[in-house]
C-alpha positions in Angstrom: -99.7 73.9 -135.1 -99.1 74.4 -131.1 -98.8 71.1 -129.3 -97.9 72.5 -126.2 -97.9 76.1 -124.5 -96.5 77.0 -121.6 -97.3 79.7 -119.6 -96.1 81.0 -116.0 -98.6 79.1 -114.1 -99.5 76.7 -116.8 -98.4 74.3 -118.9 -100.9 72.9 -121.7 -100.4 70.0 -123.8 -102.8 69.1 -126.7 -103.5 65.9 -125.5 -100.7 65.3 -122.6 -98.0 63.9 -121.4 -96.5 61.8 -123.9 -93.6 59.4 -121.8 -92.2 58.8 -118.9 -89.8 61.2 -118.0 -90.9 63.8 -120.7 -89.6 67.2 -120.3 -90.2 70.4 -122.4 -87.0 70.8 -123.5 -87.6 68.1 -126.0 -89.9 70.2 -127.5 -87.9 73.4 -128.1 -85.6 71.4 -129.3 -87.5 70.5 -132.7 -85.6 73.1 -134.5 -88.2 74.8 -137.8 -85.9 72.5 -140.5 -87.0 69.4 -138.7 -90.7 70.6 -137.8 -90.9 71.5 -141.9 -90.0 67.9 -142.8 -92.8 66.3 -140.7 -95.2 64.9 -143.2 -97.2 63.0 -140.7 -98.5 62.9 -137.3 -100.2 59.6 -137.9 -97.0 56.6 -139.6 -94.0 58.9 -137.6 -91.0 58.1 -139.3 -88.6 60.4 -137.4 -88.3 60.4 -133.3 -89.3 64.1 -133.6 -92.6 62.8 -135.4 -93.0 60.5 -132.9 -93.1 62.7 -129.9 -95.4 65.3 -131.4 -98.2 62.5 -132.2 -97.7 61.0 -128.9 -98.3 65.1 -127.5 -101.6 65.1 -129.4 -103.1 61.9 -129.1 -102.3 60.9 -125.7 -104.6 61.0 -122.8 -105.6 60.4 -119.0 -105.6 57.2 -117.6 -105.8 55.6 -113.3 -103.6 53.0 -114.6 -99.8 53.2 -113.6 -97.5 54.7 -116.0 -97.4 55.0 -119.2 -99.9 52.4 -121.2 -101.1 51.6 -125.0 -104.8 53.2 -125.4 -107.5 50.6 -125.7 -108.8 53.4 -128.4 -105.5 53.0 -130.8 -102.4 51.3 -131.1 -101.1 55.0 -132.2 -102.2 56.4 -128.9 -101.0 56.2 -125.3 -102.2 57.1 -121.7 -100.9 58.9 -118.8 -101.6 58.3 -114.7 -101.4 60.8 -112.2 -97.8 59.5 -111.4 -96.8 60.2 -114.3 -98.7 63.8 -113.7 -97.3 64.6 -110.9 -93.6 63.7 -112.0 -94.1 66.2 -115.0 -95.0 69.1 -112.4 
């Protein structure tokens, strides 16, 4: 599964941006041991887990920051700032 591709130009996240701060380094560093004990993307129990469901399940938002979805506890949004800080 591809959470996130990056391109020359582009950057593409399944849902988006998952924290503050987030870089794509985080990413390539989920080594293929780790990324083959995930069992879940729904009840994380490892950090690794944790940043791939918020990847998918996160989305836009014209509040500040970073903020719990009104959808799902599980789920969090993204503003522009935090947009624009990732670019």
């Amino acid at each position: 599964l591809s959470i996130c591709i990056k391109t020359g130009t582009a950057c593409i996240l399944h849902g988006g941006i998952p924290k503050e701060n987030f870089s794509l380094r985080e990413v390539q560093a989920i080594s293929p041991r780790v990324h083959s004990l995930m069992t879940t993307l729904v009840h994380a129990s490892m950090a690794e887990e944790q940043l791939e469901q918020d990847i998918l399940w996160s989305d836009p938002s014209t509040k500040n920051g970073i903020n719990p979805s009104q959808c799902s506890r599980l789920w969090c949004c993204f503003s522009p700032d935090i947009a624009r800080d990732f670019l």
